[in-house]
C-alpha positions as CSV (number, residue, x, y, z in Angstrom):
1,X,52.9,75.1,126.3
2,X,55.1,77.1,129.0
3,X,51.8,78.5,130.9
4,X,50.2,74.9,130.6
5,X,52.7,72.1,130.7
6,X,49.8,69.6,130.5
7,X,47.7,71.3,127.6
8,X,48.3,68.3,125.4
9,X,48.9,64.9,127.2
10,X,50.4,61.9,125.3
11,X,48.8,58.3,125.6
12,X,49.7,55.8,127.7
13,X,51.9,53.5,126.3
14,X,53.3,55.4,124.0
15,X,57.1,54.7,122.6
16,X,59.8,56.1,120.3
17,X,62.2,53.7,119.0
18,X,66.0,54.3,118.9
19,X,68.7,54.8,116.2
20,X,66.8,55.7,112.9
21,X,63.5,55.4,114.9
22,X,64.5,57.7,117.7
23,X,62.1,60.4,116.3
24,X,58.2,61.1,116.1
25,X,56.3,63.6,114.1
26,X,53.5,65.6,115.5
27,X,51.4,67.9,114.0
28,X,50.6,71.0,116.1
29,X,47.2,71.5,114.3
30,X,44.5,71.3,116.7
31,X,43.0,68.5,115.3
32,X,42.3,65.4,117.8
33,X,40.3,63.8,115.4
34,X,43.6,63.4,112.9
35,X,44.9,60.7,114.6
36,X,47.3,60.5,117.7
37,X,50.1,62.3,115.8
38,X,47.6,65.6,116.2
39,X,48.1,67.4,119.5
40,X,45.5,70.0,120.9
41,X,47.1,72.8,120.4
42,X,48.8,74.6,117.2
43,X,52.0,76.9,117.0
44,X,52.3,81.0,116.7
45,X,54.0,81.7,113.6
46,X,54.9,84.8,115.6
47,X,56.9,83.0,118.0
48,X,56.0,81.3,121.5
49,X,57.1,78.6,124.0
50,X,56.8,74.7,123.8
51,X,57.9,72.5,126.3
52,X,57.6,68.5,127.0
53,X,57.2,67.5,130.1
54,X,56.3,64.8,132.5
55,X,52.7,63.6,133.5
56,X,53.7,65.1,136.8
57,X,54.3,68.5,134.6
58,X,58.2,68.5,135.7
59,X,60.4,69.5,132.9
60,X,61.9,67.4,130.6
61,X,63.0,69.9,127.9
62,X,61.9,73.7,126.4
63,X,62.6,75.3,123.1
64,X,61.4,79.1,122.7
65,X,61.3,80.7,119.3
66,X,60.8,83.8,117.5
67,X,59.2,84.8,113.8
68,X,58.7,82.2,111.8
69,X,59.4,82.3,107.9
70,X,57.1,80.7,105.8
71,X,58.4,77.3,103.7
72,X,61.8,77.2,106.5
73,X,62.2,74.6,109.3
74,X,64.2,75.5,112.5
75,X,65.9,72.9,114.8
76,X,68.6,71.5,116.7
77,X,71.6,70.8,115.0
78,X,73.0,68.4,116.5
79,X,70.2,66.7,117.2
80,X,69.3,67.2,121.1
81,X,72.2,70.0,120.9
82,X,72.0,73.8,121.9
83,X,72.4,75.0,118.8
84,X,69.2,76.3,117.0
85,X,69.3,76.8,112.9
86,X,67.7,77.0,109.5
87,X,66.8,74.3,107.5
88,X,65.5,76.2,104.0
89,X,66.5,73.1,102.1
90,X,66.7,70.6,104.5
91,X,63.6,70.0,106.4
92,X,63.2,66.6,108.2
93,X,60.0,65.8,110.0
94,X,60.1,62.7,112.2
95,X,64.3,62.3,110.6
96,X,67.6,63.0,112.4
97,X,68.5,67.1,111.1
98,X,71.1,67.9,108.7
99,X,72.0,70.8,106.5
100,X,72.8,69.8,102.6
101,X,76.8,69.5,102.4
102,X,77.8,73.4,101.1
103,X,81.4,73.8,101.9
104,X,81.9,77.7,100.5
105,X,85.6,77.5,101.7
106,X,86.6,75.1,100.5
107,X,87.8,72.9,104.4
108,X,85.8,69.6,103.9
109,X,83.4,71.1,106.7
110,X,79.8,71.1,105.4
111,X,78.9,75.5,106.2
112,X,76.3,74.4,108.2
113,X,78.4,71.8,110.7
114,X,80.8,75.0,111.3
115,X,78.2,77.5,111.8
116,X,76.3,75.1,114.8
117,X,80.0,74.6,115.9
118,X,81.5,78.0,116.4
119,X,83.1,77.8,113.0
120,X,84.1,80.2,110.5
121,X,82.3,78.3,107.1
122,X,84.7,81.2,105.2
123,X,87.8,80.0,106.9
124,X,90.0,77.9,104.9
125,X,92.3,77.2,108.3
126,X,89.5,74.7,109.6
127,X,91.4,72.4,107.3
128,X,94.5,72.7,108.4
129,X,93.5,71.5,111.7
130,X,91.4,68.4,110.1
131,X,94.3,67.2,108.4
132,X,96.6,67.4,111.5
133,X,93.8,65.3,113.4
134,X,93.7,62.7,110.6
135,X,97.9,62.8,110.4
136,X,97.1,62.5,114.8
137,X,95.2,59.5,114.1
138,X,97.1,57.8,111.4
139,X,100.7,57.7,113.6
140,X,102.0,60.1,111.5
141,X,102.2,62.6,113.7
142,X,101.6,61.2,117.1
143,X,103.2,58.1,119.3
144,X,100.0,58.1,121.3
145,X,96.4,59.8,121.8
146,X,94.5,60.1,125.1
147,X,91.1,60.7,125.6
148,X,88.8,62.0,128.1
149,X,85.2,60.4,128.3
150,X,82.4,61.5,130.5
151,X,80.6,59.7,132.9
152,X,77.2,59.4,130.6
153,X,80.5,58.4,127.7
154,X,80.7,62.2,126.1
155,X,83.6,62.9,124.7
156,X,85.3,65.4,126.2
157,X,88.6,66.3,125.0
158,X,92.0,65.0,123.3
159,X,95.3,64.9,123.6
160,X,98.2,63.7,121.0
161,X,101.6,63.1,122.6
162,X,104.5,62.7,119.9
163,X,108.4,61.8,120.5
164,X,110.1,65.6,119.2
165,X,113.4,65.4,117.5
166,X,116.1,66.0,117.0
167,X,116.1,67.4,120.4
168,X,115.5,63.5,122.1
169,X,118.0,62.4,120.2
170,X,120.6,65.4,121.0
171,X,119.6,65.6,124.8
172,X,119.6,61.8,125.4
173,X,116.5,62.2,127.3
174,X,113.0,61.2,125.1
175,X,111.3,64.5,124.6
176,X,106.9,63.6,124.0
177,X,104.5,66.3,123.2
178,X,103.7,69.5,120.8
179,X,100.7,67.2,119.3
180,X,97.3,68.3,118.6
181,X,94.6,68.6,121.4
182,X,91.4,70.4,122.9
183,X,88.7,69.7,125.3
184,X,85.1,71.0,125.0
185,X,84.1,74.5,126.2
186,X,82.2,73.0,129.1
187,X,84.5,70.5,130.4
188,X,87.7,72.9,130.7
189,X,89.5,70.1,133.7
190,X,89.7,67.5,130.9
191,X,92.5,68.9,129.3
192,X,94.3,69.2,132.5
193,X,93.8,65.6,133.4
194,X,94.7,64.5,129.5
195,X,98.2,66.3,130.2
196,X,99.0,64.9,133.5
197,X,98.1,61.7,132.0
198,X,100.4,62.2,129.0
199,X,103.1,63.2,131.4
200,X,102.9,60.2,133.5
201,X,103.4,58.1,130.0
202,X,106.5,60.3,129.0
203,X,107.8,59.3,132.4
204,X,106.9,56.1,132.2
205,X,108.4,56.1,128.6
206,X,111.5,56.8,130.6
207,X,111.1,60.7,129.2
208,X,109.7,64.3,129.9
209,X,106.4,65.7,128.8
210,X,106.6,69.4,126.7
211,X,103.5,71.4,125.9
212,X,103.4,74.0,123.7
213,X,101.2,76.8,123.1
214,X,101.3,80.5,122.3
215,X,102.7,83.0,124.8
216,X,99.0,84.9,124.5
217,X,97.1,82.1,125.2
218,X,96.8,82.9,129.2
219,X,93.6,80.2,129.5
220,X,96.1,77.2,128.7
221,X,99.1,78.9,130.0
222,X,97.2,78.4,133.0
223,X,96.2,75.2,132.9
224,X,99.9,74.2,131.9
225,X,100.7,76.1,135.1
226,X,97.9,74.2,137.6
227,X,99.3,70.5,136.6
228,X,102.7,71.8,137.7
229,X,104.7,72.9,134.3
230,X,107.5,75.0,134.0
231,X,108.9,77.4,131.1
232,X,111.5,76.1,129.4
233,X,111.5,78.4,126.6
234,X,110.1,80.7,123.7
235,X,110.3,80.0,120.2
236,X,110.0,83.0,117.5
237,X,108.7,83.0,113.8
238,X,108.7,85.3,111.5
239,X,105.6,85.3,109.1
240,X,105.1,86.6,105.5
241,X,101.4,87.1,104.5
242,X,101.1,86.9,100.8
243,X,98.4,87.9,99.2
């Protein structure tokens, strides 16, 4: 608990696995005498604080929660993510969480990956972007892909460079980019080390690097503008919505 970090201690010598054994069950009942899966304590359906900490009471990690609803789990989705949701028909004591596969629009994206994601699980255009990724990865639509890995070996972001035409082949001069890319939210310098890196392969590719993007999206525009880009120029579409 958050006003006693120490109110339940674990025995010494205690262990959880890894892979599908990377989780343990313990029941917040009050009941000692239930075995070593019982902690001393039990749970506010109201809402509360629970932390886990070390012997030393120092932090490891916290989880605070509101109402709860009777015959619903809550979680993290991913697992050890920041991302707290439902689980009405998916509860998984002691298993890695999931949500059943419901894909309401239709993308190939389960509702429930979206929704922990910052997804629209009502969007249809999700897909669009999956299928560019797996055209990305097939060489279909992309020459090469650089990644950008974390120290602890997170991924952190993407980059797909592709050889345009027919301008390379009109200009004389290999023309690589307009592939898909993106970087997590909270690693915003990948992206501009995935483009320098693609432009140092374009130029070693005896060619020039092009990045594309739209001419309201300031946050890349500026990034574009930090690894030393210039405007070449602006493309215009016109668009029919039908119904």
């Amino acid at each position: 608990m958050v006003s006693d970090p120490l109110k339940h201690v674990l025995p010494p010598l205690s262990f959880v696995g890894n892979a599908a054994h990377a989780f343990q069950k313990f029941e917040a009942d009050g009941s000692l005498d239930s075995g070593a899966d019982h902690v001393s304590f039990k749970l506010s359906a109201s809402g509360e604080s629970l932390v886990l900490s070390t012997a030393n009471g120092v932090l490891i990690d916290g989880i605070s929660f509101g109402p709860q609803m009777t015959g619903i789990s809550q979680g993290r989705l991913p697992d050890g993510g920041r991302t707290v949701v439902a689980f009405s028909l998916s509860a998984s004591p002691g298993s890695s969480n999931y949500l059943p596969f419901v894909d309401n629009d239709g993308d190939g994206l389960a509702d429930g990956w979206e929704t922990a994601n910052g997804l629209d699980p009502n969007d249809r255009a999700d897909a669009f972007y999956v299928e560019w990724a797996r055209q990305c990865l097939s060489g279909a639509m992309a020459d090469m892909i650089f990644v950008s890995t974390g120290a602890d070996g997170r991924l952190l972001g993407y980059l797909a460079f592709r050889r345009r035409e027919p301008v390379s082949t009109t200009g004389g001069v290999p023309v690589f980019g307009g592939g898909l890319g993106a970087c997590r939210p909270d690693a915003p310098g990948a992206y501009a080390g995935l483009i320098r890196a693609g432009t140092v392969w374009a130029h070693d590719h005896d060619g020039v690097a092009e990045c594309q993007t739209q001419n309201y999206n300031f946050p890349v525009i500026r990034v574009y503008e930090a690894v030393g880009a210039h405007y070449v120029r602006a493309e215009y579409t016109l668009h029919r919505w039908l119904s």
